[in-house]
C-alpha positions as CSV (number, residue, x, y, z in Angstrom):
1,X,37.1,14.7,3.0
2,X,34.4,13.5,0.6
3,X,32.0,11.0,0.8
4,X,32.1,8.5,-1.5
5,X,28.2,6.9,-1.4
6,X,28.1,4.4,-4.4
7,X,25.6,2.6,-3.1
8,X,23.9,3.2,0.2
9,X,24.7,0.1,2.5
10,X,22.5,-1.0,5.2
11,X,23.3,-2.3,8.3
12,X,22.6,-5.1,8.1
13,X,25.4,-5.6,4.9
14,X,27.8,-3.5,6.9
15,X,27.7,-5.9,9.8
16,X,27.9,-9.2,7.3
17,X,31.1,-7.6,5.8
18,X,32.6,-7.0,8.9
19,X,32.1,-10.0,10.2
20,X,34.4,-11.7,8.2
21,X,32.1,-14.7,7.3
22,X,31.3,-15.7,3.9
23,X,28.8,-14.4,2.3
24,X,27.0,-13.2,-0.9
25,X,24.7,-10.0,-1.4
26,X,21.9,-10.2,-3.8
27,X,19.6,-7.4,-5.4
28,X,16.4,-7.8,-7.2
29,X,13.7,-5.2,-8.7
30,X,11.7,-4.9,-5.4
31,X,8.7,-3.6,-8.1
32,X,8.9,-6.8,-10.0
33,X,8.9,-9.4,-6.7
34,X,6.6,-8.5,-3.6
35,X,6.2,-11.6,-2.0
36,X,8.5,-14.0,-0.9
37,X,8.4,-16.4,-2.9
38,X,8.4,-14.2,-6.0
39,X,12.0,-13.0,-4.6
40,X,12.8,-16.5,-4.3
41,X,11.6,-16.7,-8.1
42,X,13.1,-13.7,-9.4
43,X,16.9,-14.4,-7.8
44,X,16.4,-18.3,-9.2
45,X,16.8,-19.4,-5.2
46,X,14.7,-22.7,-3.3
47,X,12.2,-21.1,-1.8
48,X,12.8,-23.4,1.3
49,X,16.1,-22.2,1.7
50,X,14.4,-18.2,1.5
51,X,13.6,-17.0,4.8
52,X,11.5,-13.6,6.2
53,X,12.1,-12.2,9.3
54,X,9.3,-11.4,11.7
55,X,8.8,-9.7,14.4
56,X,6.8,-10.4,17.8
57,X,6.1,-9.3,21.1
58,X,5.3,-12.1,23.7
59,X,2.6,-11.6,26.7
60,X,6.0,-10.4,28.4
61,X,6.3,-7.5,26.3
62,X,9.7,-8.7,25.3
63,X,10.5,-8.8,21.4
64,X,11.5,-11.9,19.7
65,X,12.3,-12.3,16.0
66,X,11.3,-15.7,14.0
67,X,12.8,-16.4,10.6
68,X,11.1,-18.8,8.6
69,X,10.8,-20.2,5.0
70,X,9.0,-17.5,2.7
71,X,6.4,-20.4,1.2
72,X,5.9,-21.1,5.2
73,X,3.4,-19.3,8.2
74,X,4.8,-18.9,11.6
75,X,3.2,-21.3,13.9
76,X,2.7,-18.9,17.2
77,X,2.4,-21.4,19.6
78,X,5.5,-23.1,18.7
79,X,7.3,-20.1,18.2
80,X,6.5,-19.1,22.2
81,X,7.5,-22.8,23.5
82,X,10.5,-22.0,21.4
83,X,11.3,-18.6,23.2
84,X,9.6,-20.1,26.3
85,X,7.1,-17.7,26.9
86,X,3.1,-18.2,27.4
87,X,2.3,-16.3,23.6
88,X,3.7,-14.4,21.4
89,X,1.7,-12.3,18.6
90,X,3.3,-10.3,15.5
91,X,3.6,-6.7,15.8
92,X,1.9,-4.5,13.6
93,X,3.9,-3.1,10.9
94,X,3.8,0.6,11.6
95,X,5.4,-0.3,14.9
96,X,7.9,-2.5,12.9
97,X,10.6,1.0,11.4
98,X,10.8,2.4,15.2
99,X,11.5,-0.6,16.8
100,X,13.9,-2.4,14.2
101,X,14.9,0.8,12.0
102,X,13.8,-1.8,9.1
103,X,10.5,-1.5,6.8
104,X,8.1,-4.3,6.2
105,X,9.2,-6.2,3.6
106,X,12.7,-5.2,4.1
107,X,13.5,-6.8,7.6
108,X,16.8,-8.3,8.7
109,X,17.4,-10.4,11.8
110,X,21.2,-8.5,11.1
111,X,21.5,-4.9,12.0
112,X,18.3,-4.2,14.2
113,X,18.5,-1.0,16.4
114,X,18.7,-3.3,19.2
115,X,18.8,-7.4,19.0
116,X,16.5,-9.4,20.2
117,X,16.7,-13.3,20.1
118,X,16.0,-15.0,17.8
119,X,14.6,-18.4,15.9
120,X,15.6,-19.9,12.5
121,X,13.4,-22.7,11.4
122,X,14.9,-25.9,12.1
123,X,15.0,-26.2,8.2
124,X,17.7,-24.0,7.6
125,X,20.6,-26.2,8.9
126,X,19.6,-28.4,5.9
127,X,21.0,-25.8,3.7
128,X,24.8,-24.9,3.3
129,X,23.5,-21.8,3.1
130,X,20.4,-19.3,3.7
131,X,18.5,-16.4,1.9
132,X,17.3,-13.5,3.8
133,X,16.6,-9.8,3.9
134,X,19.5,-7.6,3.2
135,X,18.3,-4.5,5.1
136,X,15.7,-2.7,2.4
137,X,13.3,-3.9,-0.2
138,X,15.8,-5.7,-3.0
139,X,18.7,-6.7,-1.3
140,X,19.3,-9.9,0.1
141,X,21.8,-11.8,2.0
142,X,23.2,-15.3,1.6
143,X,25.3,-17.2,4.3
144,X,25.8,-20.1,6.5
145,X,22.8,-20.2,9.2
146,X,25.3,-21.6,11.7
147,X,27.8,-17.9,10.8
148,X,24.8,-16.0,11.1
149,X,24.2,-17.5,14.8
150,X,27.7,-15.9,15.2
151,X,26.7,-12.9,14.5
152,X,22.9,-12.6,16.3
153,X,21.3,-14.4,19.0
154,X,20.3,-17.3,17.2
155,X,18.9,-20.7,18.0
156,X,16.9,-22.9,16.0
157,X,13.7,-25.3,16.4
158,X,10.6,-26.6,14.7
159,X,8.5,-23.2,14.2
160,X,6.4,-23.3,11.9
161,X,2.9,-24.4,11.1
């Protein structure tokens, strides 16, 4: 038995295509685009409807992901009523491969090494569809918010600042 690698996939596109949901997978120079809304940019997407994922720990100690627009900041305080705890703060992003098995800039909510809830910006259920990390620096993924709370432990609420 060979392997037959193409293309390396990541978890997070391996759990998208077996999910059966619809979906589309989008790559981009990961040299040419380094911030959000430069990938928006470069893959001719609304930033609005372009979201990072980011990760917390609350005073709890529990872990929480938060996706929001990439032209948005993460409003803390909001983002703990949402998960109702007292605070959360983001982690720091040499703690961000070991926990998630993802690298900054390549984050998605899909595929984590364990999943923790999670929050969408309200904003993304005024989209048919939404924009978000693939798994690795150049990929991204582009589905329904309401499939991908079928496929994670996703709510939604006002988050950011």
């Amino acid at each position: 038995m060979g392997k037959h690698s193409v293309e390396k996939k990541t978890n997070a596109q391996r759990e998208v295509e077996a999910s059966g949901c619809s979906f589309a997978f989008h790559t981009y120079n990961p040299e040419r685009a380094l911030s959000g809304t430069e990938v928006a940019a470069e893959l001719g997407q609304n930033p609005d409807q372009v979201f990072k994922t980011l990760v917390t720990r609350a005073k709890s100690g529990a872990h929480y992901v938060f996706m929001v627009p990439v032209g948005c900041e993460l409003d803390l305080k909001k983002a703990a009523r949402a998960v109702g705890e007292k605070a959360v703060q983001m982690i720091r992003e040499r703690e961000l491969y070991p926990l998630t098995g993802y690298v900054h800039g390549g984050c998605s909510p899909l595929g984590m090494k364990r999943e923790f809830p999670a929050v969408a910006d309200e904003t993304a259920l005024l989209f048919d569809r939404i924009v978000f990390s693939g798994g690795r620096r150049g990929a991204q993924i582009e589905m329904a918010a309401d499939d991908l709370a079928k496929l994670i432990s996703l709510s939604f609420a006002d988050i950011i600042a």
